[in-house]
N, C-alpha and C positions, 0 to 999 in steps of 0.2 A: 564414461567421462570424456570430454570432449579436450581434445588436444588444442594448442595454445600454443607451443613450442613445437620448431621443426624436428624432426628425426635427426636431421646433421647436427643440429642447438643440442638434442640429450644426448647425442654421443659424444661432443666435444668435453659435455661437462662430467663425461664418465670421465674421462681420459682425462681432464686436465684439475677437473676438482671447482674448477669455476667456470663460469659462464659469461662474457661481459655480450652487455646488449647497447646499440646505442637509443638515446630517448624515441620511445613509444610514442608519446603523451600526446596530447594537443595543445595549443597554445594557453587555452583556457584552464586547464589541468594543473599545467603549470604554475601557472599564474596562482591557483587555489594552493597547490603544494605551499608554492613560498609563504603564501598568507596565513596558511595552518601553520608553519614553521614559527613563523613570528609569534600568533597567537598564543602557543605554547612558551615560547621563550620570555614571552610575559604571564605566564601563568604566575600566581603566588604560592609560594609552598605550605602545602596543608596536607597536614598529618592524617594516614590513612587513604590519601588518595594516592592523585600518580606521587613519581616519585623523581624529587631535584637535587639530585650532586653536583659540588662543587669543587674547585682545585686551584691550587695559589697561582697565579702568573708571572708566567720565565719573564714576561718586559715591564711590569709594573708588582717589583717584589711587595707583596705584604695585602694586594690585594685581591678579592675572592672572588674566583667568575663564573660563570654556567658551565660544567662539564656537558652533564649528558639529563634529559629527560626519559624514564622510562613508564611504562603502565598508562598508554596513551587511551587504547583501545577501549575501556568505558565509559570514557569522560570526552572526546571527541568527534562527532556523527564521521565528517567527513574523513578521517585516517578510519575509522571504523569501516567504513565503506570500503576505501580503497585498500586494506588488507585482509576483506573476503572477498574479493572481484577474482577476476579469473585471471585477471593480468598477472596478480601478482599467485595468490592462492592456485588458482588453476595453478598457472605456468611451475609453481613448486611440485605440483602434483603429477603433472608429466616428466619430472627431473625424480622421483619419488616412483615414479609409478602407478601409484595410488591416489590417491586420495588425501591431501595435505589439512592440517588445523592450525590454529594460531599457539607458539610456545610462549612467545616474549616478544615485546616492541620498545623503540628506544629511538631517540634523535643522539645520537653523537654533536656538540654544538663546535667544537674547537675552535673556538674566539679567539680571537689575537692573543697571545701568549700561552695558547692553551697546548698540556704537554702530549706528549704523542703516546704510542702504547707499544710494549713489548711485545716481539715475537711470540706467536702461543698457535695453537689451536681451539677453537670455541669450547672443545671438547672437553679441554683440562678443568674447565670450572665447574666442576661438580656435575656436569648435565647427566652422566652416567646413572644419578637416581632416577631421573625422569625418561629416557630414551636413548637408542644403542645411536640412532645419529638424526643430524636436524639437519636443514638446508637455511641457510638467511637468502630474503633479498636485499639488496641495498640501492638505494637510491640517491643519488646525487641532488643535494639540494642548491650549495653554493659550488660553482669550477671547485675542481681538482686538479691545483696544478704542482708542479715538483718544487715550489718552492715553498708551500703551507701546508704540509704532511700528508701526501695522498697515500692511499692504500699502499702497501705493496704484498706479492699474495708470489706463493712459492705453487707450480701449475704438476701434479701427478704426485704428489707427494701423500694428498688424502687418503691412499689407497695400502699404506704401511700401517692405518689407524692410530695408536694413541699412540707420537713420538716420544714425548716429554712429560716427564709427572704432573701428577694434580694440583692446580693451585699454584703451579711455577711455569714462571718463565722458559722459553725456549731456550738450551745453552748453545756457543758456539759448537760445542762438539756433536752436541746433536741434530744441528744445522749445517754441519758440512756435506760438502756435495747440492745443498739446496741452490738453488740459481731465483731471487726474490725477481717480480715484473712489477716495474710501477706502473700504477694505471690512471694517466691524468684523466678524468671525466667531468664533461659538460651539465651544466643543472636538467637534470630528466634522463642521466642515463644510467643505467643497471646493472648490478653484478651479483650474479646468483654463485653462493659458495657454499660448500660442502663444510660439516662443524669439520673434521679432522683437516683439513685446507690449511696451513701454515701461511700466518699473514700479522700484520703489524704497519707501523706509520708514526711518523716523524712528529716533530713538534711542529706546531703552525706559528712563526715569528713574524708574519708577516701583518699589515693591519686591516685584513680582510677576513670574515668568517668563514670556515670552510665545516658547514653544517650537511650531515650525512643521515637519514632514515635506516636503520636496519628491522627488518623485517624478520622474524624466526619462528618458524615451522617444523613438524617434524609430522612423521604419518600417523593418518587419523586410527589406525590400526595397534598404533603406540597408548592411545589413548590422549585423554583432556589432562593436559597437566598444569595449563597456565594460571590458574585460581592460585596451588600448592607453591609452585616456583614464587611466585610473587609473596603470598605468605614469609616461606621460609629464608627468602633474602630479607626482611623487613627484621626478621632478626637477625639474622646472622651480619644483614651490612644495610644497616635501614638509610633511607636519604637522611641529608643532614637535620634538617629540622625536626626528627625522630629520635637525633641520638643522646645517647647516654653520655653529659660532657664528664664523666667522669671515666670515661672509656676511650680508648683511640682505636680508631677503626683504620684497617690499611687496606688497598683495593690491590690484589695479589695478580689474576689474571681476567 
């Protein structure tokens, strides 16, 4: 397997649980990421395919906006591409050791009003059926600055494993002693994090989007789970245009 990541890059990310990189890309790459970004965020929602959640807006009450897109991967060549390349695939795979496969993919949009997310670790959401741990990459699509909810990610804590129950939020008490790093990043830069990684982010009120790629991996040794995981979210928390309006769906972690 051909190395992608320096030796001092997989030992920072033993040790700290994440990785940040600044943009790889080429100008042109770039340019393609945003244009996929868009594409997607106009996609329409249709039942059985990807999959489009929405959530009410902190500046404009009463009205519904793009949360996140997920289930990019067989309906789009070019994100299809670039989450088997080695940029991203390899470079998980040297953080892995092994041999990396696709788990889950998803655009985070956080559109002006859009709310931010609870302390967690990835791990708490059930991932324990499908594999003991995954790595995301993430990708900066629009700036990440501290005032539209950029990441914040707690650095060596991954290595205590599951802090906090399943399906719940991070509590203060079991966040003491964590020290959170915001990470403002530029469009094209990257952050490789380990699922048990303690991390979270603010609401975006400002009125510029601040849209994110997450990429998720686990080793190809783990096995193919992503057909199943996508399946089994469709019931358990199907995108809106799937659901049961006789039912309320809550998005826990």
């Amino acid at each position: 397997m051909s190395k992608v990541l320096t030796p001092q890059q997989v030992a920072d990310f033993k040790r700290d649980g994440y990785l940040s990189l600044p943009n790889p890309f080429s100008e042109s790459v770039l340019d393609d990421l945003l244009d996929w970004t868009c594409e997607v965020q106009n996609w329409p929602e249709t039942p059985g395919r990807h999959m489009m959640y929405f959530e009410d807006s902190l500046k404009d009450p009463g009205q519904r906006i793009l949360q996140r897109v997920e289930n990019l991967y067989p309906y789009h060549a070019g994100f299809r591409e670039l989450f088997d390349s080695d940029g991203l695939k390899g470079a998980v795979g040297d953080l892995f050791g092994e041999s990396a496969i696709l788990f889950k993919d998803k655009i985070n949009f956080k559109l002006p009003g859009g709310d931010g997310f609870k302390w967690h670790q990835d791990q708490q959401a059930g991932w324990w059926d499908y594999a003991e741990i995954f790595i995301t990459a993430l990708i900066c699509i629009d700036p990440m600055t501290p005032e539209n909810g950029p990441l914040q990610i707690a650095g060596g804590h991954h290595s205590k494993g599951l802090i906090g129950k399943q399906w719940e939020p991070l509590t203060d008490g079991q966040m003491e002693g964590m020290k959170f790093e915001t990470l403002p990043l530029q469009p094209g830069d990257m952050v490789f994090f380990d699922s048990f990684a303690p991390h979270g982010s603010g609401p975006n009120l400002t009125d510029f989007p601040r849209r994110v790629l997450y990429v998720t991996y686990n080793k190809v040794s783990a096995g193919d789970h992503r057909e199943r995981y996508y399946a089994d979210k469709r019931k358990s928390f199907p995108p809106d245009c799937e659901r049961d309006p006789n039912k309320e769906y809550k998005f826990r972690v």
